[in-house]
N, C-alpha and C positions, 0 to 999 in steps of 0.2 A: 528424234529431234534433239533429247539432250546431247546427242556424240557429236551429231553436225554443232552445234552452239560451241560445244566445248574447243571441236575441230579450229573452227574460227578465230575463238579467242586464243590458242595456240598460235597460229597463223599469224594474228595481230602482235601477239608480243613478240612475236619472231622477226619480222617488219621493222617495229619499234626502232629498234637501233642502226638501222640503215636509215629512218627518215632523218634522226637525229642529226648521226652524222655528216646527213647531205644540207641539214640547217647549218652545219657548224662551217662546212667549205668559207675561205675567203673571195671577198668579192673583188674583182678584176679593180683597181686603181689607174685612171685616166692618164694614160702617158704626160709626162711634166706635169702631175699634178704635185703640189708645195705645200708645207705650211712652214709658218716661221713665227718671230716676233716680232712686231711693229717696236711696242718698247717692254721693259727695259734694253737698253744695249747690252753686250757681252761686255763683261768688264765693270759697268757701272756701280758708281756707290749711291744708294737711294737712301732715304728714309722711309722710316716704317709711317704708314701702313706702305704695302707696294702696288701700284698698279701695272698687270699685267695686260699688253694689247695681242690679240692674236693676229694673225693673217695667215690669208689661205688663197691659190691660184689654182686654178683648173677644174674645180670644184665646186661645190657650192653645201650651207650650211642649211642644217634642218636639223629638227628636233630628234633625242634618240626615237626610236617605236618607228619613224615616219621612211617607208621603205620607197627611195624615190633614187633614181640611177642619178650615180656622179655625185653623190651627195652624203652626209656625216656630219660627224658635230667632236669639239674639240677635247679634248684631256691634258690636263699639265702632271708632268711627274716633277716633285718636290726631293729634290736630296736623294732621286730613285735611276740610278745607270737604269739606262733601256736595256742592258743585256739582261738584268733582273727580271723583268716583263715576261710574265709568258702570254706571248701573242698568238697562241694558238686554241687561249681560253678570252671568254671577256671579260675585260678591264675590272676590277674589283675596285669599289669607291672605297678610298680611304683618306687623312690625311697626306698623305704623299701623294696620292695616284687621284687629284680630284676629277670628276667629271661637268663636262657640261652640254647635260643633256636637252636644254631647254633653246639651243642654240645659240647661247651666248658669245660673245666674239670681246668679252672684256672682262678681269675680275678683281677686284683688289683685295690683296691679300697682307693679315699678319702674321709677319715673320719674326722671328725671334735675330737679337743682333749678331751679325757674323756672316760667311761666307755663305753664301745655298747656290746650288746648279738644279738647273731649272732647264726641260724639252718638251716639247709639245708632239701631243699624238694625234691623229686625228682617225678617227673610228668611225665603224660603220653603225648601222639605225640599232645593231645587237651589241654595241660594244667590243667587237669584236675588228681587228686587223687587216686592212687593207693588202691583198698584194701588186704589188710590194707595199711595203710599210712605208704610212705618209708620218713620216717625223721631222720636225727642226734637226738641227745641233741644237746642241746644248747648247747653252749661256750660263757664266757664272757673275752673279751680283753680292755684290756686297751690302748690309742693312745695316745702319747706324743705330 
């Protein structure tokens, strides 16, 4: 009985890492699916604090955790190129890389005064990258 037990849990941890990797796949993105900025504009000089508006087409917005087809929730990278990104892990919260898991579609933010470029990601319920990848462009705003 113990070799068969042992047998198994060999088996199981051998497993292991194919389930893993079959969680990690990206999930298909709805052809013309978008996201972008409602505001600030490209270009714009704001003052602080800033209010960021998101928007999103072909899709729809839901909480991270909530696994529902065509659907995610948004990410702003701060001062952060998307080539930096590794989209083949999930998003890590940080001041640059904020998340908004709760499905928020607005956030106001303070910046420090001077130039910041600012792009929107839009992620799946794991945090994890769309393919293809739903991103704005950039926008660069100015903070008084």
């Amino acid at each position: 009985m113990r070799h068969w037990f042992a047998g198994c849990i060999v088996s199981l941890a051998a497993a292991l890492p194919a389930v893993a990797l079959a969680q990690m796949e990206p999930v298909a993105a709805p052809s013309g699916a978008e996201v972008y900025f409602i505001s600030p504009e490209d270009g714009a000089t704001v003052s602080g604090p800033v209010t960021v508006r998101m928007g999103l087409e072909g899709m729809g917005v839901a909480p991270a955790g909530t696994e529902a087809e065509a659907t995610g929730h948004h990410h702003l990278l701060i001062d952060t190129p998307l080539e930096e990104v590794d989209l083949s892990q999930p998003l890590p919260s940080t001041e640059q890389t904020r998340h908004f898991g709760g499905g928020q579609t607005q956030v106001t933010l303070e910046l420090p005064p001077g130039e910041h470029t600012l792009q929107l990601l839009f992620l799946d319920y794991r945090h994890l990258s769309f393919e293809p990848t739903v991103a704005s462009e950039p926008i660069t705003v100015h903070v008084e």
